[in-house]
C-alpha positions as YAML, in Angstrom:
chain: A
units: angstrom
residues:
- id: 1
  name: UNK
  ca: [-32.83, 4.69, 8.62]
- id: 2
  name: UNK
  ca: [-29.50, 3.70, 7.41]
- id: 3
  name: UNK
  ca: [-26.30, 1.75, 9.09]
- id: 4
  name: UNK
  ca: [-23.13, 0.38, 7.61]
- id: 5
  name: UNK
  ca: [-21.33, -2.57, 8.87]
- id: 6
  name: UNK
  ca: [-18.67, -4.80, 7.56]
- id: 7
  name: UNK
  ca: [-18.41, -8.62, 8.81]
- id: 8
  name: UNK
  ca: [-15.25, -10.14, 8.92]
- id: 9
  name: UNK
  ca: [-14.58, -14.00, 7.72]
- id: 10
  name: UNK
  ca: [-12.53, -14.58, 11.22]
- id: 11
  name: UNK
  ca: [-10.29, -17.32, 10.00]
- id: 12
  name: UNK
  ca: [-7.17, -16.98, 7.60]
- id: 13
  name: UNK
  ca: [-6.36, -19.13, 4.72]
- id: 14
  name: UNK
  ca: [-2.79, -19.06, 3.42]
- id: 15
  name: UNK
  ca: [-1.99, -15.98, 5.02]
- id: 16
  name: UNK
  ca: [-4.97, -14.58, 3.56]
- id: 17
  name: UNK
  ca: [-7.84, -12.17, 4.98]
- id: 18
  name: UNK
  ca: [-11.29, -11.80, 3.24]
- id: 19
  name: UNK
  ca: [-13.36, -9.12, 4.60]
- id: 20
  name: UNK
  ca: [-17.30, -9.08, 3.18]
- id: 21
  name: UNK
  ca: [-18.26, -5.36, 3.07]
- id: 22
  name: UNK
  ca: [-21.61, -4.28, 3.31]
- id: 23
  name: UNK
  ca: [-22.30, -0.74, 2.27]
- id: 24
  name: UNK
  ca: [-25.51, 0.16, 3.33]
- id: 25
  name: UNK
  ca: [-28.80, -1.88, 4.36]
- id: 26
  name: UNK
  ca: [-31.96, 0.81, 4.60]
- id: 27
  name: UNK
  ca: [-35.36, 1.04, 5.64]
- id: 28
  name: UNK
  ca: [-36.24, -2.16, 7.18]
- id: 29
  name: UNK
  ca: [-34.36, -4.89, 5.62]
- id: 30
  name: UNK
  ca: [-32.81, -7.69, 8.07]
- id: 31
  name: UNK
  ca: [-31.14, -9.64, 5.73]
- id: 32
  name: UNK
  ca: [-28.26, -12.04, 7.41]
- id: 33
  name: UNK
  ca: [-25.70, -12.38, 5.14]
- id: 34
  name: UNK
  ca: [-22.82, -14.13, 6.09]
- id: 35
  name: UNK
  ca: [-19.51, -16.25, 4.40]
- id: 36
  name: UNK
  ca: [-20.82, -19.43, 5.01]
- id: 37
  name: UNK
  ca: [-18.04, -21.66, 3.22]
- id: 38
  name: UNK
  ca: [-14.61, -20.87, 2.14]
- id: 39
  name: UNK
  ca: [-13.21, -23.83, -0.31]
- id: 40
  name: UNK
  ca: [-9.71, -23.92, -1.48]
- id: 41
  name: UNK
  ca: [-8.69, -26.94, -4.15]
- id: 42
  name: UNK
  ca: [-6.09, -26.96, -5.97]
- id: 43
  name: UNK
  ca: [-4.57, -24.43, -8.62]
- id: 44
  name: UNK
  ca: [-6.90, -21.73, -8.80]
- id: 45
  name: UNK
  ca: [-10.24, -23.60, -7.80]
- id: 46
  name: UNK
  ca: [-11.38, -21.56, -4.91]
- id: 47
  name: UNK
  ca: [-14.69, -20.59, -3.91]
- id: 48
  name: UNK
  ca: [-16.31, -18.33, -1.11]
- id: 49
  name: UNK
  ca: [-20.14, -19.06, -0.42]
- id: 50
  name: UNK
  ca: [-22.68, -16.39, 0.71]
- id: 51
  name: UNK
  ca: [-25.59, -17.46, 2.58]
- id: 52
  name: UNK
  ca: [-29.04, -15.68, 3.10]
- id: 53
  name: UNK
  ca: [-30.83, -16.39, 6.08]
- id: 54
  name: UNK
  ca: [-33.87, -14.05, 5.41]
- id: 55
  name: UNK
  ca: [-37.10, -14.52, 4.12]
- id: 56
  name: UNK
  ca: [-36.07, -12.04, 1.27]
- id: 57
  name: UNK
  ca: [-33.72, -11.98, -1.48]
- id: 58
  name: UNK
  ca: [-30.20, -9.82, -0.58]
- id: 59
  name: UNK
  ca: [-29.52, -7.37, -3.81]
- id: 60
  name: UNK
  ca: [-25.40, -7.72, -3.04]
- id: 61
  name: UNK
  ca: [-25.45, -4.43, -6.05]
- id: 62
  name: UNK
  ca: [-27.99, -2.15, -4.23]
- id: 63
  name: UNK
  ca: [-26.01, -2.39, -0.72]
- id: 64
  name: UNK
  ca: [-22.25, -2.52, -2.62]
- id: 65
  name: UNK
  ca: [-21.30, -5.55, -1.14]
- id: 66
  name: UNK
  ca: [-17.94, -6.16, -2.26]
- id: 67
  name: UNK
  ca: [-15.10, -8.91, -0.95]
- id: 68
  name: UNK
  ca: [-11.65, -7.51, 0.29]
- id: 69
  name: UNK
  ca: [-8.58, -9.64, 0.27]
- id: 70
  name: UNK
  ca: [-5.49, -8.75, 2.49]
- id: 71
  name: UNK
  ca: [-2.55, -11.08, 1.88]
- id: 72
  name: UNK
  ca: [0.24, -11.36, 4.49]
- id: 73
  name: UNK
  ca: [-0.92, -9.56, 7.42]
- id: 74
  name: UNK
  ca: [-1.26, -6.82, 5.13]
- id: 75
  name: UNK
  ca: [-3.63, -3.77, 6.00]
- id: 76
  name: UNK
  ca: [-3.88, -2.84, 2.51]
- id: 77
  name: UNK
  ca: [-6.43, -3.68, 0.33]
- id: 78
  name: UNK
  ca: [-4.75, -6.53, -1.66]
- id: 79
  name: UNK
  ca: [-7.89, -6.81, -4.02]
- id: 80
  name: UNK
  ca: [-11.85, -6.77, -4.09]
- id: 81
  name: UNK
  ca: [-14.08, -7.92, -6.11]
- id: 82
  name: UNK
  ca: [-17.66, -6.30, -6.62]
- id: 83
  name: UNK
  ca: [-20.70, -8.46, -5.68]
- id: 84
  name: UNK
  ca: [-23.60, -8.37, -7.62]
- id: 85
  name: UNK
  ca: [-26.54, -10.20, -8.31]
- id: 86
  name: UNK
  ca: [-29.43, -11.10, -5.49]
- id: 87
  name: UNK
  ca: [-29.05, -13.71, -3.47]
- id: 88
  name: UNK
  ca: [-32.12, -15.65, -2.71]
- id: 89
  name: UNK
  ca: [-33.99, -16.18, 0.42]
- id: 90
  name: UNK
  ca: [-32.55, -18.99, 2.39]
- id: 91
  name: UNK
  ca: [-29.86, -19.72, -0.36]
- id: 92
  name: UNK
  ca: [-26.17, -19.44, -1.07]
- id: 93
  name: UNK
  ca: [-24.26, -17.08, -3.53]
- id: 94
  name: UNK
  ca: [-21.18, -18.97, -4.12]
- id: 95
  name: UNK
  ca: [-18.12, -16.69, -6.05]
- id: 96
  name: UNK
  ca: [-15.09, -18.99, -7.59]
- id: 97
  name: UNK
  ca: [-11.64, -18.05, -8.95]
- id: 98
  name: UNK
  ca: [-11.74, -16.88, -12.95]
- id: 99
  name: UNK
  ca: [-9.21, -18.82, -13.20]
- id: 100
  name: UNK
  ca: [-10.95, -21.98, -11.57]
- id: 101
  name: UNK
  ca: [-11.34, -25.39, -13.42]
- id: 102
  name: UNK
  ca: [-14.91, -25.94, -15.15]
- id: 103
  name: UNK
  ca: [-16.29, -27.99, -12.66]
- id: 104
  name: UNK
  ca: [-16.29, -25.17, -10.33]
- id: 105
  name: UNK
  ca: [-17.05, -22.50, -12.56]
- id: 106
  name: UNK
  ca: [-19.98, -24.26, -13.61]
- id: 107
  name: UNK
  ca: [-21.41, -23.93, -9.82]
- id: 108
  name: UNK
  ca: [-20.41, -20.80, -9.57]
- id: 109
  name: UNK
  ca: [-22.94, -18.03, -9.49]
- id: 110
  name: UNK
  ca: [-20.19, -15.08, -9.98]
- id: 111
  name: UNK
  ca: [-16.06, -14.71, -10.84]
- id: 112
  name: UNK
  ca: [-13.79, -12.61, -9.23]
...
């Protein structure tokens, strides 16, 4: 069995939108994957954190999890990044701003 689903991040930051897309989850897996922080500092050093809820690790490659940004009110795809890695049972996956200063790059488990 197979289902698709997106979840939304409900709230808007600076006019901005980020949808976490969720390609496919099959066979039996329950993972509960959700944005469970959204940090904005200043310049470019922001970060979005995943969380797992499950007793298993998430692959974010294997169901093409990907982030979607729409800026403005926009219904266009503004940009997305790719996810990829797994995401550990019970843990965060937290994804910063290339651009972001070290100290948050160095926390940061993916760019984008």
């Amino acid at each position: 069995m197979s289902r698709s689903f997106s979840r939304l991040f409900q709230a808007r930051f600076n006019a901005v939108l980020i949808v976490l897309t969720v390609g496919s989850v099959s066979g039996t897996a329950q993972a509960e994957l959700l944005m469970s922080e959204y940090v904005e500092g200043s310049g470019f050093s922001k970060v979005i954190e995943l969380f797992n809820s499950d007793t298993n690790g998430f692959d974010l490659d294997a169901n093409s999890c990907e982030l979607r940004g729409y800026q403005n009110g926009s219904m266009t795809v503004d940009y997305t990044v790719d996810l990829n890695g797994v995401v550990p049972a019970g843990s965060t996956w937290v994804i910063a701003n290339p651009a972001a200063d070290a100290a948050v790059l160095a926390i940061a488990d993916q760019t984008g």
